[in-house]
C-alpha angles and dihedrals in degrees: 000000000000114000136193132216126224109179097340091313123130115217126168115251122253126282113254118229118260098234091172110128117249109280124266090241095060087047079046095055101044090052088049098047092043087056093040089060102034104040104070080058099049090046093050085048088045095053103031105039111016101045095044085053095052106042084036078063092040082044086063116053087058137056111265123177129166082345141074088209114103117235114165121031104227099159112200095006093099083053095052096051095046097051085052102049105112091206082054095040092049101041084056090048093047094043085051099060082040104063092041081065104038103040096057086040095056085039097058092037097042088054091043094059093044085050090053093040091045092055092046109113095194132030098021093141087047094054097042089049095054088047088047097046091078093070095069088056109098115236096238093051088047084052097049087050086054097043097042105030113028106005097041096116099221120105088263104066120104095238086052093041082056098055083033079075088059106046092261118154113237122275133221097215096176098034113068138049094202104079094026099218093149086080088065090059094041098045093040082046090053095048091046095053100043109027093087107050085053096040078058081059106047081037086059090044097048095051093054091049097110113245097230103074090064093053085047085054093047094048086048096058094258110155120229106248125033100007094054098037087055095037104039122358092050099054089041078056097046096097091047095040085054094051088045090053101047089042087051090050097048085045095047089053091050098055113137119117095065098041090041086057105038107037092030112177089357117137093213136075088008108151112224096259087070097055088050083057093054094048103040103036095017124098097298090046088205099173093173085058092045084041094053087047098054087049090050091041092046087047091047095044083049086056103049088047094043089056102040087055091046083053096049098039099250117192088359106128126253098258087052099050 
């Protein structure tokens, strides 16, 4: 080993700088270990999702009954039919005008609750926890407890125990379309069962809003409450509301575990899903026309999402918003 000499003084050189590339082992063992992690994932995608869609498409195009076998090549016939189904038509028509009501209501509760949980100053934990809790309820439990305990529609029930109070006749909340009260389970139901997991959204968002803006706003003149929500805490919120909003719309569309329980063989209020169920797994068992639905109902649920995101400025940059 070389050395220099400062005043008589003997001290190593310095070390010189590995510059040699890492070695191709190492390279070797990340790759191994990413695909060892993320390959049981991509297989199950693969399987469970990619393939049904696919040979749900090739389904079709082809006449399939009792069978997922296709026998007779028809081409745009399923789709025909489908489109001119009037329980399809009008399940579409009805969702629609569902989802323009429960999206905007689970939004505006789910942000409320994360407004009150965000100002508490002791047992916030405790509180975000008990909102939460309602996520890890299956739809179709949460559905039994409405039809059998507070919806049930006898004198009994908790919801008619409670108008009871008031002098109120009984109600049968599940067994008539006119009034329609059976919009009053399914959408309380809804908002029972989601609100939490998006008030756990809006609560993350509010706690990375920077606090200084709020004390800007205060040496301004800005007043605590409405001014500073509006002009502050809502556009802070504009990339998080988007994501609640198109979540709420894709899960609107999908509805199927809750209306399936609590309105059973009924003709009214029924989401398309349900009316895929009955065509393709009903008494004709007619999987090329199912097929064909669930292709119209994915493209339609692509649309809506595709234009709501066009309307709140998804994936546009801040300076462009």
């Amino acid at each position: 080993m070389s050395t220099t000499t400062t005043r008589g003084v003997a001290s190593p050189a310095p070390a010189k700088v590995s510059k040699d590339r890492p070695r191709r082992g190492l390279r070797a063992s990340s790759t191994f270990n990413f695909w060892l992690f993320t390959g049981p994932f991509l297989i199950g995608l693969i399987v469970f999702v990619f393939v049904p869609i696919g040979w749900s498409l090739y389904l079709s195009f082809f006449e399939a009954r009792f069978t997922v076998t296709p026998s007779e090549f028809v081409g745009l016939e399923n789709y025909r039919m489908i489109l001119s189904d009037t329980d399809f038509r009008n399940s579409l028509v009805t969702f629609t005008v569902f989802a323009a009501f429960i999206v905007p209501t689970t939004w505006a509760m789910s942000l409320g609750l994360a407004l009150l949980v965000n100002r508490l100053r002791f047992m916030r934990a405790f509180f975000r926890s008990v909102f939460f809790l309602p996520t890890a309820v299956s739809y179709a439990a949460a559905a039994l407890i409405w039809k059998m305990s507070i919806f049930n529609g006898v004198r009994f029930g908790l919801a008619n125990t409670v108008i009871g109070w008031f002098g109120v006749e009984n109600i049968a909340w599940l067994g008539n379309p006119d009034p329609p009260w059976y919009w009053l389970v399914i959408v309380t139901v809804r908002l029972w069962l989601q609100s939490g997991f998006y008030m756990i959204l809006f609560l993350a968002a509010l706690q990375n809003i920077p606090r200084e803006l709020y004390e800007a706003a205060a040496i301004d003149g800005a007043k605590p409450g409405w001014q500073t929500f509006r002009y502050i805490t809502l556009p802070q919120l504009r990339a998080t509301s988007t994501a609640v909003i198109l979540l709420l719309l894709i899960a609107a569309y999908q509805a199927f575990d809750e209306f399936f329980i609590l309105l059973g063989k009924a003709t009214w209020g029924m989401p398309p899903l349900v009316e895929l169920y009955k065509m393709a797994l009903g008494e004709n068992q007619n999987y090329g026309a199912g097929s064909a639905g669930a292709l119209v109902l994915t493209a339609l649920i692509c649309l809506v999402t595709l234009f709501q995101g066009k309307i709140m400025g998804f994936g546009r940059g801040e300076e462009s918003q």
